[in-house]
Chimera marker file (.cmm) of the C-alpha trace (Angstrom):
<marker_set name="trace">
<marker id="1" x="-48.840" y="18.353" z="-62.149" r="1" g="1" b="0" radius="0.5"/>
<marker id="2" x="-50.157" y="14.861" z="-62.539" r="1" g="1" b="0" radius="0.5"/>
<marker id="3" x="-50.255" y="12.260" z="-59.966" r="1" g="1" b="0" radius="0.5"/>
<marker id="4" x="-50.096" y="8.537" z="-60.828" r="1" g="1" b="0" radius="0.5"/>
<marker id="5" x="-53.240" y="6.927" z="-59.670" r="1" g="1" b="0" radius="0.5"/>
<marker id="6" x="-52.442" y="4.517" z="-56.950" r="1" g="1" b="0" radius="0.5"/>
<marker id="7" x="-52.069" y="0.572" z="-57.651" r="1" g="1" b="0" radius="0.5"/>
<marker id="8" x="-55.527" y="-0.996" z="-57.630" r="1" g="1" b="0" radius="0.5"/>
<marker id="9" x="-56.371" y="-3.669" z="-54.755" r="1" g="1" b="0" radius="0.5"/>
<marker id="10" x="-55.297" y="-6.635" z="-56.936" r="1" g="1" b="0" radius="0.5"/>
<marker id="11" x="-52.051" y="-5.423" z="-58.178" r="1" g="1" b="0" radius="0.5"/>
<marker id="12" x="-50.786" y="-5.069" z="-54.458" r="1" g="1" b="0" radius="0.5"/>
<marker id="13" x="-52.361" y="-8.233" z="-53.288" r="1" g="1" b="0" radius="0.5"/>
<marker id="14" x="-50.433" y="-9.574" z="-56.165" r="1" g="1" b="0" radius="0.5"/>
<marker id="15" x="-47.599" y="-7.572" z="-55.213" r="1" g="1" b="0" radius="0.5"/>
<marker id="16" x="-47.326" y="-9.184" z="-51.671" r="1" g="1" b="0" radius="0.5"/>
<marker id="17" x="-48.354" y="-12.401" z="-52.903" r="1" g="1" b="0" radius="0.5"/>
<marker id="18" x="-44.992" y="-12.055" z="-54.928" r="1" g="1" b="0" radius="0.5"/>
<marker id="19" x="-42.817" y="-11.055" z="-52.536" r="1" g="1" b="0" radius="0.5"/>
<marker id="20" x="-43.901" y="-13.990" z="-49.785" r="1" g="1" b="0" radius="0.5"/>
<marker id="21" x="-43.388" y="-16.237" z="-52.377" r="1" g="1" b="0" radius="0.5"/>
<marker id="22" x="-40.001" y="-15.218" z="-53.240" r="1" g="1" b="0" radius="0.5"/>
<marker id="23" x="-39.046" y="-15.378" z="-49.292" r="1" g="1" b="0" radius="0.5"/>
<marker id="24" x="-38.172" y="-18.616" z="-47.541" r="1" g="1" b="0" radius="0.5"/>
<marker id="25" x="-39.627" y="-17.911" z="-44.486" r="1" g="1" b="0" radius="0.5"/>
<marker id="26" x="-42.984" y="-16.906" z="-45.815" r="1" g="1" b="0" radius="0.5"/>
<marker id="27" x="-42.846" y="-18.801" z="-48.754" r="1" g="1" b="0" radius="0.5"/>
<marker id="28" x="-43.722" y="-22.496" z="-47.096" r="1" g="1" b="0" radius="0.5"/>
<marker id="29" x="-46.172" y="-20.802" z="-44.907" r="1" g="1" b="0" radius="0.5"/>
<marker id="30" x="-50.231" y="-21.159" z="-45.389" r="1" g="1" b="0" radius="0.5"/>
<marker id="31" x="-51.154" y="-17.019" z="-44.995" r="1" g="1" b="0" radius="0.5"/>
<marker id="32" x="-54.156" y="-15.757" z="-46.974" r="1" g="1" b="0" radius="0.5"/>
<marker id="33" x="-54.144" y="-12.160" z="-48.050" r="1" g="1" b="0" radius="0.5"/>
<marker id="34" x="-56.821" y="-9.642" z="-48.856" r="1" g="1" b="0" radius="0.5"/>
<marker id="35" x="-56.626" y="-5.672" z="-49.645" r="1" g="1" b="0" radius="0.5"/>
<marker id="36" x="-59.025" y="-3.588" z="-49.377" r="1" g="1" b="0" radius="0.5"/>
<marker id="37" x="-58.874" y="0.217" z="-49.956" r="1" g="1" b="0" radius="0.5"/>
<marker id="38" x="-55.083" y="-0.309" z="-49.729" r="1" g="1" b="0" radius="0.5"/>
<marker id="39" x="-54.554" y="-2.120" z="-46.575" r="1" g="1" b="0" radius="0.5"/>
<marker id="40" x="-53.587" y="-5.240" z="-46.584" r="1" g="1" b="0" radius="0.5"/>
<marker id="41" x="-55.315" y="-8.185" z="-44.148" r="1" g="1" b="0" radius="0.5"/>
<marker id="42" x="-53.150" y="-10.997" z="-43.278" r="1" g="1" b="0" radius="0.5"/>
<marker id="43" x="-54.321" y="-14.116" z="-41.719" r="1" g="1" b="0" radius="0.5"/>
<marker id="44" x="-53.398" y="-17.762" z="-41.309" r="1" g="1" b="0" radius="0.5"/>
<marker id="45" x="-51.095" y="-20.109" z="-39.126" r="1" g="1" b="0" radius="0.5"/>
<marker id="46" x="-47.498" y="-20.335" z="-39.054" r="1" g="1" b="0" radius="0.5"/>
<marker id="47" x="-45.173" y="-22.027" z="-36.720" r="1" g="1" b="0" radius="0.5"/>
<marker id="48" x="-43.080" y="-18.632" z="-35.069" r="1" g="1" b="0" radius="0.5"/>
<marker id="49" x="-43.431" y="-15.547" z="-34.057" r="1" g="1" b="0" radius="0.5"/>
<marker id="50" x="-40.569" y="-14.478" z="-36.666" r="1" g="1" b="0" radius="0.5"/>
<marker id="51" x="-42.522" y="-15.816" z="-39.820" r="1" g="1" b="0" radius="0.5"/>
<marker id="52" x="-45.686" y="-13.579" z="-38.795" r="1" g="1" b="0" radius="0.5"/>
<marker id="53" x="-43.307" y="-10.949" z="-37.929" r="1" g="1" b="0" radius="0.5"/>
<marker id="54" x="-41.794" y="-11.317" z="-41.433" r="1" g="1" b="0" radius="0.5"/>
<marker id="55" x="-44.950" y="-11.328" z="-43.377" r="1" g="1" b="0" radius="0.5"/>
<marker id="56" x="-46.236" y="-7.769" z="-41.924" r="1" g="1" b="0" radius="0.5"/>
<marker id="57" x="-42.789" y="-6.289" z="-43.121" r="1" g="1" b="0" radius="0.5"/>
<marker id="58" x="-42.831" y="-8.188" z="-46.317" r="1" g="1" b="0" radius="0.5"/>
<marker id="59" x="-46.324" y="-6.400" z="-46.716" r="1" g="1" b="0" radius="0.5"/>
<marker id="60" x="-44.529" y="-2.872" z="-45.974" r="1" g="1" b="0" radius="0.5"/>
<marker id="61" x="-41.880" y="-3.175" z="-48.508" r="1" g="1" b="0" radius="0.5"/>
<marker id="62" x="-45.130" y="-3.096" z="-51.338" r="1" g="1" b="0" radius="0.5"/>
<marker id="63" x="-45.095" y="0.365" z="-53.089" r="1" g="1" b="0" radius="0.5"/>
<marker id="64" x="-48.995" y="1.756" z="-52.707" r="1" g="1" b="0" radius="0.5"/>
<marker id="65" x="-49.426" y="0.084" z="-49.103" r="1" g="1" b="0" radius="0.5"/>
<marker id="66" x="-51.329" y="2.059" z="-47.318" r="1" g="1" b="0" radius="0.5"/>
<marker id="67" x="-50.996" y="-0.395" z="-44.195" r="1" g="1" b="0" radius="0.5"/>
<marker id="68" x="-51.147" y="-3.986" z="-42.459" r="1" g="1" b="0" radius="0.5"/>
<marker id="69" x="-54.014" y="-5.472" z="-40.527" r="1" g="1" b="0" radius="0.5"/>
<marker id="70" x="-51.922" y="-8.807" z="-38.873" r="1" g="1" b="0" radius="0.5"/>
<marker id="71" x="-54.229" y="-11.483" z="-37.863" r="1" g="1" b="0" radius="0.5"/>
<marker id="72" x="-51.590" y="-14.124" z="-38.756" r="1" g="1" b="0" radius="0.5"/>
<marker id="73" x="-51.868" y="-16.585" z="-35.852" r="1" g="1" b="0" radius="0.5"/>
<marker id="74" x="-48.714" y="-17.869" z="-34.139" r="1" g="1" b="0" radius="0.5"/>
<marker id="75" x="-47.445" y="-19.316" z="-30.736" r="1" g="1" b="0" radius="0.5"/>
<marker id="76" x="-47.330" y="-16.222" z="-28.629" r="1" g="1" b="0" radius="0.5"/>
<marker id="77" x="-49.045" y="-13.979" z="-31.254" r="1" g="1" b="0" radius="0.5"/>
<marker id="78" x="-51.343" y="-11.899" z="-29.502" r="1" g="1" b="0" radius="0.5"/>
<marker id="79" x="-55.346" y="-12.402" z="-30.231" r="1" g="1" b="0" radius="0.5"/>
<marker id="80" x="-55.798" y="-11.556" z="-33.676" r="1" g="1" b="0" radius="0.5"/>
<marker id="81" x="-55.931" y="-7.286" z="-33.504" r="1" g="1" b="0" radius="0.5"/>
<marker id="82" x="-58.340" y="-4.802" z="-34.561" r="1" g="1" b="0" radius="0.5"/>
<marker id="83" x="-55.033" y="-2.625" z="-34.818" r="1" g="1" b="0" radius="0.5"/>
<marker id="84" x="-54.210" y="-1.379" z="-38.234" r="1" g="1" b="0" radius="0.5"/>
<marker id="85" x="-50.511" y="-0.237" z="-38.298" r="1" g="1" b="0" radius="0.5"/>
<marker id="86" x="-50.530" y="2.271" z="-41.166" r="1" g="1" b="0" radius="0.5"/>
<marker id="87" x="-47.464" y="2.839" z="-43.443" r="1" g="1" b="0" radius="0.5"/>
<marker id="88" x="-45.947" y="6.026" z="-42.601" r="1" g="1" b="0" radius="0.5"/>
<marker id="89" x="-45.186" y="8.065" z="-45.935" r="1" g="1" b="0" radius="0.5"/>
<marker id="90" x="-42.158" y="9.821" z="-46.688" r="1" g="1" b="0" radius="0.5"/>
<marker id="91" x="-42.716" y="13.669" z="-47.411" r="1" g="1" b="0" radius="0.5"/>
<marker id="92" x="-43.489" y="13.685" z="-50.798" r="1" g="1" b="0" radius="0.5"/>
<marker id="93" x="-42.313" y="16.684" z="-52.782" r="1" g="1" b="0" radius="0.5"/>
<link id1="1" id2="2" r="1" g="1" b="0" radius="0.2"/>
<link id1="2" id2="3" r="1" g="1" b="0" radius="0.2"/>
<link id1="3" id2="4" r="1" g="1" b="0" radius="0.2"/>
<link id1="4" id2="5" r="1" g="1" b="0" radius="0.2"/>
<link id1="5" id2="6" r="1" g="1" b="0" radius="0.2"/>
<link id1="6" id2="7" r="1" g="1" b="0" radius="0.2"/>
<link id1="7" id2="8" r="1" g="1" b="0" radius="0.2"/>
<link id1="8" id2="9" r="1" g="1" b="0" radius="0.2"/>
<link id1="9" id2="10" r="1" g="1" b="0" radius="0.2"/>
<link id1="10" id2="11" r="1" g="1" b="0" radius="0.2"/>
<link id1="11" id2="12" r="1" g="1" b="0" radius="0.2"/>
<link id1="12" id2="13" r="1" g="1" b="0" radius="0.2"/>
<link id1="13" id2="14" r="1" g="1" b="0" radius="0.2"/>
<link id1="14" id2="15" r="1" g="1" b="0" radius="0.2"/>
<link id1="15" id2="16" r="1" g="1" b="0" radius="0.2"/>
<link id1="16" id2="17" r="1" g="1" b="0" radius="0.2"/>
<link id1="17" id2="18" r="1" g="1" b="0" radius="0.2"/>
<link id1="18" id2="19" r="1" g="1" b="0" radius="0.2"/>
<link id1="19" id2="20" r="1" g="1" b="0" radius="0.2"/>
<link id1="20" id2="21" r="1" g="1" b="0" radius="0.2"/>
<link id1="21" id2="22" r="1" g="1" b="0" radius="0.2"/>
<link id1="22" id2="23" r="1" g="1" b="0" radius="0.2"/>
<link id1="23" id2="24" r="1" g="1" b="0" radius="0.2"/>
<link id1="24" id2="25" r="1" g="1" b="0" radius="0.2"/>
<link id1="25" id2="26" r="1" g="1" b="0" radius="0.2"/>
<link id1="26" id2="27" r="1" g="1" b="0" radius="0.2"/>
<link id1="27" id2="28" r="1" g="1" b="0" radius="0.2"/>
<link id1="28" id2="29" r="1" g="1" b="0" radius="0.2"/>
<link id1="29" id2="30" r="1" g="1" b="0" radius="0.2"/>
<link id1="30" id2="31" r="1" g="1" b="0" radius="0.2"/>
<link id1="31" id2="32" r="1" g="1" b="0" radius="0.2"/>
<link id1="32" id2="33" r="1" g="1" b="0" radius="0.2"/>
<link id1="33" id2="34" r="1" g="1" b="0" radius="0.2"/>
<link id1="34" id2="35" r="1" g="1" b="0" radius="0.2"/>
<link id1="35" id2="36" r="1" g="1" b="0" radius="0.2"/>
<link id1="36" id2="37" r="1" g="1" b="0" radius="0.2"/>
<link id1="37" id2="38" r="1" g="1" b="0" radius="0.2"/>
<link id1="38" id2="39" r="1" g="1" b="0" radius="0.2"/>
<link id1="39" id2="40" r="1" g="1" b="0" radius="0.2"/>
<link id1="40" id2="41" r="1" g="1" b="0" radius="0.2"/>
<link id1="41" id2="42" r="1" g="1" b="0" radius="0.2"/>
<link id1="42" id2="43" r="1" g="1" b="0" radius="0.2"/>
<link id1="43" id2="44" r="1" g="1" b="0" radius="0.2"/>
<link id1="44" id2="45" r="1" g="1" b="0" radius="0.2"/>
<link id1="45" id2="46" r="1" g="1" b="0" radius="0.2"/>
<link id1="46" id2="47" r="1" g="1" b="0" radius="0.2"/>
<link id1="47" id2="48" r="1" g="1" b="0" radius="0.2"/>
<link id1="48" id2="49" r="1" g="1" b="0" radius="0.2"/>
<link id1="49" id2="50" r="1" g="1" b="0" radius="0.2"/>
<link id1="50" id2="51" r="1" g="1" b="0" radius="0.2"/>
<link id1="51" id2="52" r="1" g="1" b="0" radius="0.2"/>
<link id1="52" id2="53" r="1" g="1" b="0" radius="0.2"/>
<link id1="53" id2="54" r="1" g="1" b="0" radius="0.2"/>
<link id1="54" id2="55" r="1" g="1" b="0" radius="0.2"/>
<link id1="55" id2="56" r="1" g="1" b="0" radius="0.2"/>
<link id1="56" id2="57" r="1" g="1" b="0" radius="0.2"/>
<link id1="57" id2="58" r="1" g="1" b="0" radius="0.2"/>
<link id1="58" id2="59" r="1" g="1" b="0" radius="0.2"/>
<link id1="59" id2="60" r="1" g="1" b="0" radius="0.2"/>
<link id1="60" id2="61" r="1" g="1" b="0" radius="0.2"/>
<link id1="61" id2="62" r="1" g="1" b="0" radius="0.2"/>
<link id1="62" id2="63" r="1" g="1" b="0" radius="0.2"/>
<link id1="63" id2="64" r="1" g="1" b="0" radius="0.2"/>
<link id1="64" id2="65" r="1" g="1" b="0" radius="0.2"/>
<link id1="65" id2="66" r="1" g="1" b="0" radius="0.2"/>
<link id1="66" id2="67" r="1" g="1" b="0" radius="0.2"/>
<link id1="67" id2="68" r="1" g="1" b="0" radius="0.2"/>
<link id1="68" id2="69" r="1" g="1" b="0" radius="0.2"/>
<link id1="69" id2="70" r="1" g="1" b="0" radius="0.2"/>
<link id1="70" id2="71" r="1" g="1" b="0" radius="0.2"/>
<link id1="71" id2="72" r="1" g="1" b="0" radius="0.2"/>
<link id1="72" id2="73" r="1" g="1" b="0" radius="0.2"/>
<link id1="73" id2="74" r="1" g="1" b="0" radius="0.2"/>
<link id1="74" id2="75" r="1" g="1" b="0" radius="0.2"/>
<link id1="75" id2="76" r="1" g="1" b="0" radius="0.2"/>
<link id1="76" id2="77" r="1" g="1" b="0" radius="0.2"/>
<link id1="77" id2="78" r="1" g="1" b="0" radius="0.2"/>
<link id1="78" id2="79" r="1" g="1" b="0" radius="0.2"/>
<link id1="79" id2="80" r="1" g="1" b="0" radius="0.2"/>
<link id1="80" id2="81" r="1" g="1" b="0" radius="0.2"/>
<link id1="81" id2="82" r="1" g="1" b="0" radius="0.2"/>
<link id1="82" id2="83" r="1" g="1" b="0" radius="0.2"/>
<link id1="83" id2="84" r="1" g="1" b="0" radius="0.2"/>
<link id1="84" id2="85" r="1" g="1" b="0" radius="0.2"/>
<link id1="85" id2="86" r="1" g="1" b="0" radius="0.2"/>
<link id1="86" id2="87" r="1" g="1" b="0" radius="0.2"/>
<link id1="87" id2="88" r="1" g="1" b="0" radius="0.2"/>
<link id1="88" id2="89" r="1" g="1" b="0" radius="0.2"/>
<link id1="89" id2="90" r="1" g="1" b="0" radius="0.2"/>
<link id1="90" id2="91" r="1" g="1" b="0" radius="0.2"/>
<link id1="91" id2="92" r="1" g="1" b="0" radius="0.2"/>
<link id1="92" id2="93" r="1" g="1" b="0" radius="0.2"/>
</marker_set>
């Protein structure tokens, strides 16, 4: 049985790129995004908690993901993490 290889780096920066441009919160908002080995690295400013918030599960919605490193900077954020939440799979059959 063949598996489809995974969607590169680009394609899912692309991907999330998309889908915060396509979202009013997000869309207005300065965030920078990088992938690397299939986790995504957010960073920039916005103005609420809720935008940040939004971008990370933006990010989660992109097929491939294989998680979200959050150092999106907002009043009340906490100090940009180290954390990397990881996407949990579904059981794949």
């Amino acid at each position: 049985m063949c598996h489809p290889l995974p969607p590169s780096d680009e394609d899912l920066r692309a991907a999330i790129l998309t889908a915060f441009a396509a979202d009013a919160q997000t869309a207005p908002a300065d965030l920078r995004v990088g992938v690397l080995n299939g986790i995504a690295h957010l960073a920039g400013m916005v103005l609420s908690l809720e935008i940040r918030e939004k971008a990370e599960e933006l990010c989660k919605t992109v097929s491939g993901l294989r998680g979200v490193v959050n150092r999106i900077e907002a009043p009340g954020a906490p100090s940009p993490a180290r954390r990397i939440d990881l996407i949990e799979k579904e059981n794949e059959t």
